[in-house]
N, C-alpha and C positions, 0 to 999 in steps of 0.2 A: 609850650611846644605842641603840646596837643588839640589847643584850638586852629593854631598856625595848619597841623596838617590837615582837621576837619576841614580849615577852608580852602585848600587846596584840591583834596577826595571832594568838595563840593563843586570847584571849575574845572575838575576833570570829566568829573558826572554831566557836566550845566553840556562842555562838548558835546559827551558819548551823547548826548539825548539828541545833542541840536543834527550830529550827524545822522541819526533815526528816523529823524522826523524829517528829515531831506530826502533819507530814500522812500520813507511812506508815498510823501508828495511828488517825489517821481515817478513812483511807479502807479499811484493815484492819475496823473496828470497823462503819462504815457500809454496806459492799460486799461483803464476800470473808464475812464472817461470818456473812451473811444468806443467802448464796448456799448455803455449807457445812451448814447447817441445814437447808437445802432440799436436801440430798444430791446438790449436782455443783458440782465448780469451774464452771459456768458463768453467767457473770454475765447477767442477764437488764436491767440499769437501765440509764440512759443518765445519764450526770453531766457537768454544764458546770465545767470546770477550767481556770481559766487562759484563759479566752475559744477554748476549743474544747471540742465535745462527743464525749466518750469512749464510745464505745457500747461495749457488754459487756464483752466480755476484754481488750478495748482495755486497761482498767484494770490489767491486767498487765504491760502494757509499763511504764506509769507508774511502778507501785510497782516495777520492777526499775531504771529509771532512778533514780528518789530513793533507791535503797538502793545504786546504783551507786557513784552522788554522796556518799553519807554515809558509805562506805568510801573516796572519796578524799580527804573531807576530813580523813578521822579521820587517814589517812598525813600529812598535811599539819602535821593539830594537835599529830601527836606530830613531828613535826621540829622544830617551833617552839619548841614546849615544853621541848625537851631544851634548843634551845641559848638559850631562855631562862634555863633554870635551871641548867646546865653552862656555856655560851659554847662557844666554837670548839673542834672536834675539834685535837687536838697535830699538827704537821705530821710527817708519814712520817719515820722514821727519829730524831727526837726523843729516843722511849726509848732509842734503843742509843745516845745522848752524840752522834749526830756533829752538827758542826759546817757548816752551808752555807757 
């Protein structure tokens, strides 16, 4: 039962990431790339996100928070996932035969 739900907490994760990595890329593709073209990291737009208005480089903070988040979940997805598809690490000393 307990692999069953790691591998479950690991396609909910596999989502939460892929939906992160979509707003990165959006707001990569809409923001930062427009700006880059115009020769300066500096964002000149103001974008409503999440019911607040991010004015310019604000948007930097965001995309380092969402790419924060998507590297902990990725730690997350790969624990699950291991002991989904392994189960339980051997208890200490195991290999060497001894006996609790």
């Amino acid at each position: 039962m307990r692999r069953v739900l790691a591998a479950f907490v690991s396609v909910v994760l596999l989502v939460w990431i892929a939906f992160h990595v979509t707003v990165i890329a959006h707001l990569v593709r809409s923001e930062v790339i427009p700006a880059l073209a115009a020769g300066s990291f500096n964002i000149q737009t103001n974008s409503r996100i999440l019911n607040r208005v991010w004015e310019g480089n604000e948007l930097y903070w965001l995309l380092a928070a969402h790419a924060t988040l998507v590297v902990v979940l990725a730690a997350f997805l790969a624990r699950s996932a291991r002991f989904a598809t392994q189960g339980s690490r051997p208890q200490k000393g195991a290999a060497l035969g001894h006996i609790p």
